[in-house]
C-alpha positions as CSV (number, residue, x, y, z in Angstrom):
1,X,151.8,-0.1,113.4
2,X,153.1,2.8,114.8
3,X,150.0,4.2,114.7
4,X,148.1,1.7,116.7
5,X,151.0,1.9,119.1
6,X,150.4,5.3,119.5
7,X,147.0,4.5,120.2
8,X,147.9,1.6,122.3
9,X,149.9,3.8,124.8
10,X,146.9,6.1,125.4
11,X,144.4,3.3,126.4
12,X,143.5,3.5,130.0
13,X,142.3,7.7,129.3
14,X,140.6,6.6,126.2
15,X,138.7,3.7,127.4
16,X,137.8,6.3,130.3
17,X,136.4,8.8,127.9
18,X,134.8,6.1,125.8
19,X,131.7,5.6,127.4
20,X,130.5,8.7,127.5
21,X,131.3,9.4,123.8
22,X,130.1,6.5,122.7
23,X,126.8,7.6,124.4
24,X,127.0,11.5,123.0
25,X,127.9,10.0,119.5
26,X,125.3,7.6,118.6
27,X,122.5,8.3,120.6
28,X,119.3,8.1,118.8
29,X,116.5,9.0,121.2
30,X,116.0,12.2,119.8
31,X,115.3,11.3,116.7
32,X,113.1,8.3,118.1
33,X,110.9,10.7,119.3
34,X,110.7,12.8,116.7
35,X,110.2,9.8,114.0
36,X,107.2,8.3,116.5
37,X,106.0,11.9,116.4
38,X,106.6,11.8,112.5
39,X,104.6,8.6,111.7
40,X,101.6,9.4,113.8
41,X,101.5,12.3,111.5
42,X,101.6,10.1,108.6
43,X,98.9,7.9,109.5
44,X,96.7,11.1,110.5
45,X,97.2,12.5,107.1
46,X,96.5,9.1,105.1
47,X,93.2,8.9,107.0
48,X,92.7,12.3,106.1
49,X,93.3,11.8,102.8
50,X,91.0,8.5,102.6
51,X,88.0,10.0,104.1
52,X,88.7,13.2,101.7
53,X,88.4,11.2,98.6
54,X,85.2,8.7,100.0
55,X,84.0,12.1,100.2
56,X,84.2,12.8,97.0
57,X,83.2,9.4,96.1
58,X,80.0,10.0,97.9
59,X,79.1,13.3,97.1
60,X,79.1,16.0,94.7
61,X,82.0,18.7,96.1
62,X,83.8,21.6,93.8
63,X,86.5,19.2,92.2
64,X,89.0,22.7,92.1
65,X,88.5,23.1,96.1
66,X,89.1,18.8,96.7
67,X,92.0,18.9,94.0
68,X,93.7,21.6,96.4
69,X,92.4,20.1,99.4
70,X,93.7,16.5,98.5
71,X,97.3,18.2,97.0
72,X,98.0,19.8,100.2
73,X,97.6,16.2,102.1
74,X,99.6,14.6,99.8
75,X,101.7,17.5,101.1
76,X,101.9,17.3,104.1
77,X,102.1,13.8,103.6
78,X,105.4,13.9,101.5
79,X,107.0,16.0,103.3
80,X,106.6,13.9,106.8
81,X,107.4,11.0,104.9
82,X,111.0,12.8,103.4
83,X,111.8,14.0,107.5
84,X,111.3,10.0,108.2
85,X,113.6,8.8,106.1
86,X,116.1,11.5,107.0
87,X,115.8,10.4,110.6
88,X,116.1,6.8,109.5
89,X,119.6,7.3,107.4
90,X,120.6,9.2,110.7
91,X,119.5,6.6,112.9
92,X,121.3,3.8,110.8
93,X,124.5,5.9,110.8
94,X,124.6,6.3,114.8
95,X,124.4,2.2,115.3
96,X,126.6,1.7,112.4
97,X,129.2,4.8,114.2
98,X,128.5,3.0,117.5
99,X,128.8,-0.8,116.0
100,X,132.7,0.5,114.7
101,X,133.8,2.1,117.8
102,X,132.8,-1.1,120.2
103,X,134.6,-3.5,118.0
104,X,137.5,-1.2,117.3
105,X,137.3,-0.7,121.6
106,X,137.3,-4.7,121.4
107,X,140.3,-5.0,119.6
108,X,142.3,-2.8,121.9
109,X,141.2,-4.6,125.1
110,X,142.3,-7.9,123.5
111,X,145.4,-6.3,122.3
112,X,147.8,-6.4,125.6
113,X,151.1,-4.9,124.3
114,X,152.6,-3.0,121.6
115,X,152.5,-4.4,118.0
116,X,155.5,-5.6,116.5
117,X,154.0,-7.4,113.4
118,X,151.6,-6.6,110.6
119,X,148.1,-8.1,111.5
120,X,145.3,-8.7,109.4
121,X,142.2,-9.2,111.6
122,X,143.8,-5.5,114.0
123,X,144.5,-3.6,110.8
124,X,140.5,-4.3,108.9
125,X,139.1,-4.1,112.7
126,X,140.5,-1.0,113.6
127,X,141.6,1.1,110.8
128,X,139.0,3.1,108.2
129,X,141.7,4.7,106.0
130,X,145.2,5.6,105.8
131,X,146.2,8.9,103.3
132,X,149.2,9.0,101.9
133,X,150.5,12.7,101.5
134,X,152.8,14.3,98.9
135,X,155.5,14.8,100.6
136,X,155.5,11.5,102.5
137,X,153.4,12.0,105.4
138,X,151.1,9.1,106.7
139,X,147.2,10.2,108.2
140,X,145.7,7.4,109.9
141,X,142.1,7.2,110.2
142,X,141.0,5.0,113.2
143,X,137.3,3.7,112.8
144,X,136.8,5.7,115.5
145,X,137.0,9.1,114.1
146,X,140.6,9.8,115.7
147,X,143.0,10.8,113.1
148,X,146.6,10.1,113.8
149,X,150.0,11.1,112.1
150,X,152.8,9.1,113.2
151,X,156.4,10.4,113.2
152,X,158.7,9.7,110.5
153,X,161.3,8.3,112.5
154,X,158.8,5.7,113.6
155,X,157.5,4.3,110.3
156,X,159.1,1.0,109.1
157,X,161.8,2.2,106.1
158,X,162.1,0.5,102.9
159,X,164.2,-2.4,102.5
């Protein structure tokens, strides 16, 4: 709780600054770009490769010169194919980043003051992790990426 308080009392800078992080943070058109760029490679290369073995099909080449021929579409192929699905994982973690920070900016508009009790739905909305450190410390992982340390004389004590 303190921890969310601590968040709470920064609110109106970090809504602010939201926007355009939110924007620097999970924006995919580069990689959009480069994965349309990608798959018209792939396409090219498969036809490639199809006209290169009803060539062979058809007529009588030097098998060593098509077997190097064909390996170096296959490639080409794979390693196109590999760069897509890098830029895919990528892709997926941007609107999954961006999907945690609008729900987690959700919670704090709704939220209007300072919390006083445990809650469920704030705590799995807003929180990724908390570490507990040797000697006691507290590191509070906000799904947004902001890491946060509360003071000791503002966690609850033991009863």
């Amino acid at each position: 709780m303190a921890a969310f308080n601590q968040r709470l009392t920064q609110r109106g800078a970090m809504f602010a600054a939201y926007d355009e992080v939110l924007t620097a943070l999970t924006d995919t058109s580069d990689l959009d770009g480069e994965a349309a760029i990608l798959t018209r490679e792939c396409e090219v290369v498969m036809e490639l490769t199809r006209r290169a073995v009803q060539e062979n099909a058809n007529t009588a080449l030097d098998q060593v010169a098509y077997q190097q021929r064909h390996d170096a579409l296959v490639t080409r192929y794979e390693k196109a194919h590999a760069r897509l699905g890098e830029i895919e994982k990528t892709r997926a973690e941007r609107r999954a980043k961006r999907a945690n920070i609008r729900r987690f900016l959700s919670t704090l508009e709704r939220q209007p003051d300072l919390v006083t009790d445990f809650d469920d739905e704030l705590w799995y909305t807003t929180v990724d992790r908390v570490t507990v450190h040797s000697d006691g410390r507290l590191t509070v992982l906000f799904r947004d990426g902001v890491e946060i340390v509360p003071q000791a004389e503002e966690l609850p004590t033991a009863a």
